[in-house]
RODO-518510 format. One line per 3 residues: number of its first residue (from 1); their letters; for each residue z, x, y of N, C-alpha, C, CB. Coordinates in steps of 0.1 Angstrom, whole numbers. Atoms other than C-alpha are relative to their C-alpha. Glycine has a CB too. Layout:
% residues N
NUM) A) Z:X:Y:Z:X:Y:Z:X:Y:Z:X:Y | ... .
***
This chain:
% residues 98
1) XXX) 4:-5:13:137:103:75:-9:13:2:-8:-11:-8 | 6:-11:0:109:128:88:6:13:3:-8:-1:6 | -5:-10:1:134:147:99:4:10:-5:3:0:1 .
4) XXX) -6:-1:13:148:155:67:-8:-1:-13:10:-9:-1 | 5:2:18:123:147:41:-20:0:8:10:-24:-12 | 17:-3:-1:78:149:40:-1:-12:-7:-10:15:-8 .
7) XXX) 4:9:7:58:120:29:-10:8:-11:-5:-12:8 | 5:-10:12:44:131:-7:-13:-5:0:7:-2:-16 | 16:4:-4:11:114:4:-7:7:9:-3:-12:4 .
10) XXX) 6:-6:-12:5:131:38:3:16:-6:9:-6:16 | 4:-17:3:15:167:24:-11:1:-10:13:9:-6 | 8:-6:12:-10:162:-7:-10:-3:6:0:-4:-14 .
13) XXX) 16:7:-5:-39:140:14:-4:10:15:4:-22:5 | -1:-10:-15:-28:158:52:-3:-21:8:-20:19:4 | -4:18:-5:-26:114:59:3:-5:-9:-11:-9:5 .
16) XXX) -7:13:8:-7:83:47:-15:-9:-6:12:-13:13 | 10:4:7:-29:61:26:-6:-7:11:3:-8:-12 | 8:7:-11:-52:37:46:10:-13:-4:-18:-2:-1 .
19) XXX) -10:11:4:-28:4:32:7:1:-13:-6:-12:0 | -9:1:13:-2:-1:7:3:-16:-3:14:8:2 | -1:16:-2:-1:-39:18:-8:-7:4:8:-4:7 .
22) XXX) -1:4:14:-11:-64:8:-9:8:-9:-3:-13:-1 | 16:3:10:-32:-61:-22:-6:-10:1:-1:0:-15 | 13:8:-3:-64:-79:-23:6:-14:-9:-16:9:-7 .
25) XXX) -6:10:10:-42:-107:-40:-15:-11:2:20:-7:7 | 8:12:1:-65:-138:-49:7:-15:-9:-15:6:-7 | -8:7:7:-54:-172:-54:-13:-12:1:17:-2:8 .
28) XXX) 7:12:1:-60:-207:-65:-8:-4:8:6:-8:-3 | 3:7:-12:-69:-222:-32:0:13:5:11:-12:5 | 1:-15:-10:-81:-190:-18:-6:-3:14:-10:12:-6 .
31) XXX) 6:3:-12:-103:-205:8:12:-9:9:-15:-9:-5 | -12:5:-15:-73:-227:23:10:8:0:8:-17:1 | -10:-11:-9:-50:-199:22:-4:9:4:10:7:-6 .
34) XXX) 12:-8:-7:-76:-176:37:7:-7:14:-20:-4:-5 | 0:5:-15:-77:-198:66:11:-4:2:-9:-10:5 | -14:4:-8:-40:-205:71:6:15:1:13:-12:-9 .
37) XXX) -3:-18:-4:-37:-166:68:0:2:10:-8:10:-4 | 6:-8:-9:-63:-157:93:9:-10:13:-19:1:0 | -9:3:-13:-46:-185:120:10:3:2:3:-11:3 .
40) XXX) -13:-3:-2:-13:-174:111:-3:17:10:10:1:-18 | -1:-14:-5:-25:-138:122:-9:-1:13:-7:13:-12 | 8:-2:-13:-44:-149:150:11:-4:11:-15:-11:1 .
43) XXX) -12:4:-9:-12:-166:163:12:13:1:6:-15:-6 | -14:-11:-3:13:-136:158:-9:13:3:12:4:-16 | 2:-12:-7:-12:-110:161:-16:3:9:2:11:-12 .
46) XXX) 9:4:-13:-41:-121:186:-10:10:-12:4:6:22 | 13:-3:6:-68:-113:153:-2:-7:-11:-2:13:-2 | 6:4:7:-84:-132:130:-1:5:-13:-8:-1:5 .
49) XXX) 3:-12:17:-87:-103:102:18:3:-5:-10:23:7 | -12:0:4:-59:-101:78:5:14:3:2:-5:-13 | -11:-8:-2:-33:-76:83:3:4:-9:8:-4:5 .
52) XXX) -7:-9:11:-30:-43:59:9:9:9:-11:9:-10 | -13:-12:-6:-3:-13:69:0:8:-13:19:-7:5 | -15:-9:13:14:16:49:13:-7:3:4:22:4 .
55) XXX) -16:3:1:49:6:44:5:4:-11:5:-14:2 | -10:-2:16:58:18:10:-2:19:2:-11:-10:-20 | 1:-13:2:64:58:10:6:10:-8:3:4:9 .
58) XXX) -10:-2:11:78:80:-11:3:22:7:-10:-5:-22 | -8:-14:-5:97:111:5:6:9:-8:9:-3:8 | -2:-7:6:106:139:-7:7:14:10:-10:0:-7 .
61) XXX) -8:-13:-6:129:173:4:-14:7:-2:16:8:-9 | 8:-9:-4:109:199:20:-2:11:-10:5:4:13 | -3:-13:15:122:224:-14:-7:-7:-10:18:4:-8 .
64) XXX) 8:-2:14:100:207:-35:-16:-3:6:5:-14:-14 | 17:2:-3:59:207:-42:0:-10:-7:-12:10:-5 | 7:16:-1:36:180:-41:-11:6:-2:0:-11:13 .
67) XXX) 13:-2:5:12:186:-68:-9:-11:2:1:2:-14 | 10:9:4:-5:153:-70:8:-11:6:-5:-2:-17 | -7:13:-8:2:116:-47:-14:-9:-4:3:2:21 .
70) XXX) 8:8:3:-16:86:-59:2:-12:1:-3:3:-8 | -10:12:-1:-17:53:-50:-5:-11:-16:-4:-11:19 | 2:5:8:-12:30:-77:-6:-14:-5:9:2:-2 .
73) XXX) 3:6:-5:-13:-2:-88:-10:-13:6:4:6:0 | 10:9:-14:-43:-18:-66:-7:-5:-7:-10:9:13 | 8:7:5:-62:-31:-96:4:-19:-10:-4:12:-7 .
76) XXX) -3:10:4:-63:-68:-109:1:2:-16:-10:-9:4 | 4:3:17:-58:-77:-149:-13:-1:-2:6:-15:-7 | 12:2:7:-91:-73:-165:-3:-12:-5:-2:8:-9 .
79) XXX) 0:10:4:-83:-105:-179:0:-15:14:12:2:-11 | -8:13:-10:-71:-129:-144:1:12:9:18:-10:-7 | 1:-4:-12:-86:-114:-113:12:-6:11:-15:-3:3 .
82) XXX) -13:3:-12:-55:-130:-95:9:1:-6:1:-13:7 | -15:-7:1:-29:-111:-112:1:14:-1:8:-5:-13 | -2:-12:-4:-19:-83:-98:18:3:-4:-5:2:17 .
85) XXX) -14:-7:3:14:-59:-106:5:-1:9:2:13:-3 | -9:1:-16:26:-62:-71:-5:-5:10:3:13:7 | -1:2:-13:22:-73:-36:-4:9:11:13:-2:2 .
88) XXX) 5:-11:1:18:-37:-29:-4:10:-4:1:2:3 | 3:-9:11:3:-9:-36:11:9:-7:-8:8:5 | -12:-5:1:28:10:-55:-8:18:3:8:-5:-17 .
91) XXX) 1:-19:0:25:54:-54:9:8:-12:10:7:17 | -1:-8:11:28:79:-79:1:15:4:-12:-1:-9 | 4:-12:-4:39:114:-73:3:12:-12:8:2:14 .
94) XXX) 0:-9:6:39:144:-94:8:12:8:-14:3:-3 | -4:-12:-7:65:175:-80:6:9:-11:11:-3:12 | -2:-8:3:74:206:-86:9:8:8:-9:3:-1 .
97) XX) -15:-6:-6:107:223:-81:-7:17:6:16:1:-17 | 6:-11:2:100:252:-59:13:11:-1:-10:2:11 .
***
């Protein structure tokens, strides 16, 4: 893909976000899925601390601008702190044909 196309975050920031995954999801039983989290990630990835990444991008041709990259998204319902719009963060881009 970089061959061919710019991420619309790294040309507007000059870096990818810090995570797009998960969101801070919160659930019923947060404290025992917490701790079947952190063992699951201590067993696949020799750490204790949960595991964010980028993985969601949004590319674009090198002929257009990249006014504005934002990530979206990342906030709970005001109403029910454990419902979120997504899983991840989603991104927002603003361009401009050049």
């Amino acid at each position: 893909m970089r061959q061919h196309f710019i991420s619309a975050h790294s040309a507007h920031h000059g870096s990818e976000p810090e995570f797009t995954a998960p969101t801070p999801l919160r659930y019923k039983f947060s404290g025992l899925r917490r701790t079947l989290s952190r063992l699951g990630n201590a067993a696949l990835n020799r750490s204790f601390q949960p595991w964010r990444g980028t993985v969601d991008y949004i590319f674009v041709s090198r002929h257009l601008g990249v006014l504005d990259c934002r990530t979206v998204l990342k906030r709970p319902a005001p109403h029910d702190h454990t419902l979120y719009p997504s899983d991840h963060v989603g991104l927002a881009v603003t361009l401009a044909l050049s």
